[in-house]
C-alpha positions as CSV (number, residue, x, y, z in Angstrom):
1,X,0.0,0.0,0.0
2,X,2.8,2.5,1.0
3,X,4.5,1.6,-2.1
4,X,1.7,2.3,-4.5
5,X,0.8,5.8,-2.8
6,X,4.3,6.3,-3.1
7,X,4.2,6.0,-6.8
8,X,1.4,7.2,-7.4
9,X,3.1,11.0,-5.7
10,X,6.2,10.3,-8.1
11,X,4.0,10.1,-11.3
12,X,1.9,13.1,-10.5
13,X,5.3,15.0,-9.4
14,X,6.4,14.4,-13.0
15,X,3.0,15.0,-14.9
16,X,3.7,18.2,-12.9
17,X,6.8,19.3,-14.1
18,X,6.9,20.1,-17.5
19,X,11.5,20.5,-16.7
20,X,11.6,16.3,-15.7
21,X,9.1,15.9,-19.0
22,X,11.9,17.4,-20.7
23,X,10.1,20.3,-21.7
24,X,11.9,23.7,-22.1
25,X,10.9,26.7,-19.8
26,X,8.6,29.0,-21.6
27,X,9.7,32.1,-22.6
28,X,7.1,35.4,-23.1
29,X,8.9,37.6,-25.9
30,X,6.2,40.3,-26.6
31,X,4.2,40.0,-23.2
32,X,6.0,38.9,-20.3
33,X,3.0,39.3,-17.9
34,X,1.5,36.4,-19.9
35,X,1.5,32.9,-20.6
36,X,4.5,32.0,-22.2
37,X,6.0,30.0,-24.8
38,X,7.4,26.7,-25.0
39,X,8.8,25.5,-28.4
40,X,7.7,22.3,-29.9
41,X,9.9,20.7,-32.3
42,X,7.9,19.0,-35.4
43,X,4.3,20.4,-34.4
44,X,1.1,19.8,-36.5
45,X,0.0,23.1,-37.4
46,X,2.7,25.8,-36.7
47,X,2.7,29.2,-37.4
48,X,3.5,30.3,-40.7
49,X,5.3,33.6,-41.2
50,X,3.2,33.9,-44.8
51,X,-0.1,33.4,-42.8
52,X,-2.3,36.2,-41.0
53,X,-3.9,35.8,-38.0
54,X,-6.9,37.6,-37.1
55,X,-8.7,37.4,-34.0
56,X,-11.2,39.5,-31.8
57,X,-11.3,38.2,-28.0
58,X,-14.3,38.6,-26.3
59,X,-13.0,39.3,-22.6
60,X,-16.4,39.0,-20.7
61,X,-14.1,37.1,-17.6
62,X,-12.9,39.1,-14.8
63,X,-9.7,37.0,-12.7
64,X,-9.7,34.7,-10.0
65,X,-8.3,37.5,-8.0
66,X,-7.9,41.4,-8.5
67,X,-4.2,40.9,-8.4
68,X,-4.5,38.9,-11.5
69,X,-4.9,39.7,-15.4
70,X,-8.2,38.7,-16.9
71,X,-8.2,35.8,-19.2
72,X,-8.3,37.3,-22.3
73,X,-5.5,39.5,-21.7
74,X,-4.0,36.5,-20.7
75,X,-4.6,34.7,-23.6
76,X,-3.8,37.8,-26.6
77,X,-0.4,37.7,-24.6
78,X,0.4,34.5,-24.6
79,X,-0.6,34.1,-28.3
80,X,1.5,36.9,-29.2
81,X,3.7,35.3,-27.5
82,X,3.5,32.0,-29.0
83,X,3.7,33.9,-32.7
84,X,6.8,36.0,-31.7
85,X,8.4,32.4,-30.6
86,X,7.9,31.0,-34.1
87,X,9.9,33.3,-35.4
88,X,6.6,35.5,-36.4
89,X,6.3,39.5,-35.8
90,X,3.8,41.1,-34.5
91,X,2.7,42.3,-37.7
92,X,1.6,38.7,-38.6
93,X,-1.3,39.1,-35.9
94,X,-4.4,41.1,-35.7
95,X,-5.9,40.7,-32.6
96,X,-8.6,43.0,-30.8
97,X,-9.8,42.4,-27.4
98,X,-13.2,44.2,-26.3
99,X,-13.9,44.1,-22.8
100,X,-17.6,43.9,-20.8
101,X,-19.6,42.3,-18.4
102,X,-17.0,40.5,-15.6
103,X,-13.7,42.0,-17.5
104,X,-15.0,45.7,-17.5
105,X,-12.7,46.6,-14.2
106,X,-9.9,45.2,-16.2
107,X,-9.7,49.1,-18.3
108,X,-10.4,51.5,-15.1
109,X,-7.8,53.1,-14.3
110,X,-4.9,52.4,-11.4
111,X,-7.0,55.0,-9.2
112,X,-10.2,53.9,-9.8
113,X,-9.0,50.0,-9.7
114,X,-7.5,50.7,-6.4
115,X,-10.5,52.2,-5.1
116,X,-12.6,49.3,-5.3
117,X,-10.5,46.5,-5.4
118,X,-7.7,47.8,-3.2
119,X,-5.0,46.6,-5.3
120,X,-3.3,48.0,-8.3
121,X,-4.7,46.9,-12.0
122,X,-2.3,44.3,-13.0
123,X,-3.9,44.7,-16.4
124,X,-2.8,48.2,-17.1
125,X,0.6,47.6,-18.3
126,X,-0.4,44.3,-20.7
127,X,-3.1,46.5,-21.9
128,X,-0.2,48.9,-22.8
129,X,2.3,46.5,-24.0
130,X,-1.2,45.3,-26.0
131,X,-1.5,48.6,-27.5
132,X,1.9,48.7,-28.9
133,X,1.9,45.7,-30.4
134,X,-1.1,47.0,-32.9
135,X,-4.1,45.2,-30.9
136,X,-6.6,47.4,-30.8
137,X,-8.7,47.2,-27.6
138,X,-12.4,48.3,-27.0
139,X,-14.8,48.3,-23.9
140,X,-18.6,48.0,-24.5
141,X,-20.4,51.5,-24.3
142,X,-23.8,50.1,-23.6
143,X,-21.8,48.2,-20.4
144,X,-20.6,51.6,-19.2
145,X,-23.9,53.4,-19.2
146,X,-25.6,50.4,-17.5
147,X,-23.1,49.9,-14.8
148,X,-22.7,54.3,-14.8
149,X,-19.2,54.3,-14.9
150,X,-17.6,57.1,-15.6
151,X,-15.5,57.0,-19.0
152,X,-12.9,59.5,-17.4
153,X,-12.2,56.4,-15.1
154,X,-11.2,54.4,-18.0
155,X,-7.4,53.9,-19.1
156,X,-6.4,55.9,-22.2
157,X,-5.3,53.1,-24.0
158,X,-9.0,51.8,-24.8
159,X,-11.6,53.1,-27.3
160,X,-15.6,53.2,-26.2
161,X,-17.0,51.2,-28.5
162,X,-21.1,51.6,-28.8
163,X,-21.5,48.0,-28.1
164,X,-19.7,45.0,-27.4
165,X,-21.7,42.6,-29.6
166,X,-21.0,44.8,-32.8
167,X,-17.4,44.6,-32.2
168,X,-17.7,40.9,-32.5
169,X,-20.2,40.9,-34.7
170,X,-18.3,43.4,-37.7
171,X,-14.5,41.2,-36.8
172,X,-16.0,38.0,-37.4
173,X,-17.6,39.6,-40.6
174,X,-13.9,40.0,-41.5
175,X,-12.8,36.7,-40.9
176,X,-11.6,37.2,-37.2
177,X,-11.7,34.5,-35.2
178,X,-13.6,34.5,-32.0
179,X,-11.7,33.7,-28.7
180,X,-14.4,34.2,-25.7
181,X,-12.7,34.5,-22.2
């Protein structure tokens, strides 16, 4: 019986560590706040550096915590991240992210986050690095006026959209993938 349990804790130990799996470390080139990157040799389905990719997240997720990014900042990053690893630039993605419902405290500002959560916005700087790296990044209008939040609380680096759903709605006309987090 001890035996068993005792390989049953080795296993998971390895399952759990991608370094004894012999998997590199992952790296985060563009966004270091995110997920990053770990190369695999031979993949199916690899990025190509002739190949655009277009997607509009749908960042309706707040975090766990307050101290954490949302998801879909999360998950821009780390694809950016993933690209930039290939060997891609930025200029092979166009990603937007529009923000609402849960993920709407993601874009106030470090004052404003503060003030209700009590911690500083994690997101702020990803939603910057974001910015620069030609993702365009929008919050829902409609979700401001029904939750009255004052667009003056908002950081700089988002646009007010009219409406969430028509963000999605006109990106996916254009072939953008939709990634909901």
């Amino acid at each position: 019986m001890k035996l068993a349990l005792l390989a049953v804790i080795a296993l998971s130990n390895t399952l759990a560590s991608p370094a004894r799996a012999g998997w590199a470390p992952p790296v985060a080139p563009v966004i270091p706040q995110a997920d990053g990157y770990v190369a695999i040799h031979g993949a199916a389905v690899a990025p190509q550096v002739t190949r655009l990719y277009r997607a509009v997240y749908n960042a309706t997720l707040a975090a766990d915590r307050p101290d954490q990014l949302v998801p879909a900042l999360n998950m821009a990053g780390s694809e950016l991240n993933v690209l930039a690893g290939s060997g891609l630039s930025t200029r092979n993605a166009r990603f937007v992210v529009v923000f609402h419902g849960g993920a709407l405290d993601a874009v106030l500002d470090d004052a404003h986050y503060r003030a209700k959560h009590h911690v500083a916005n994690p997101n702020l700087e990803v939603i910057s690095e974001l910015r620069k790296a030609g993702v365009q990044l929008f919050v829902c209008g409609q979700n401001l006026a029904a939750e009255n939040v004052d667009p003056k609380a908002l950081t700089p680096d988002v646009k007010i959209a009219l409406d969430a759903l028509v963000v999605l709605m006109a990106y996916q006309n254009d072939g953008y993938a939709l990634m909901s987090f």
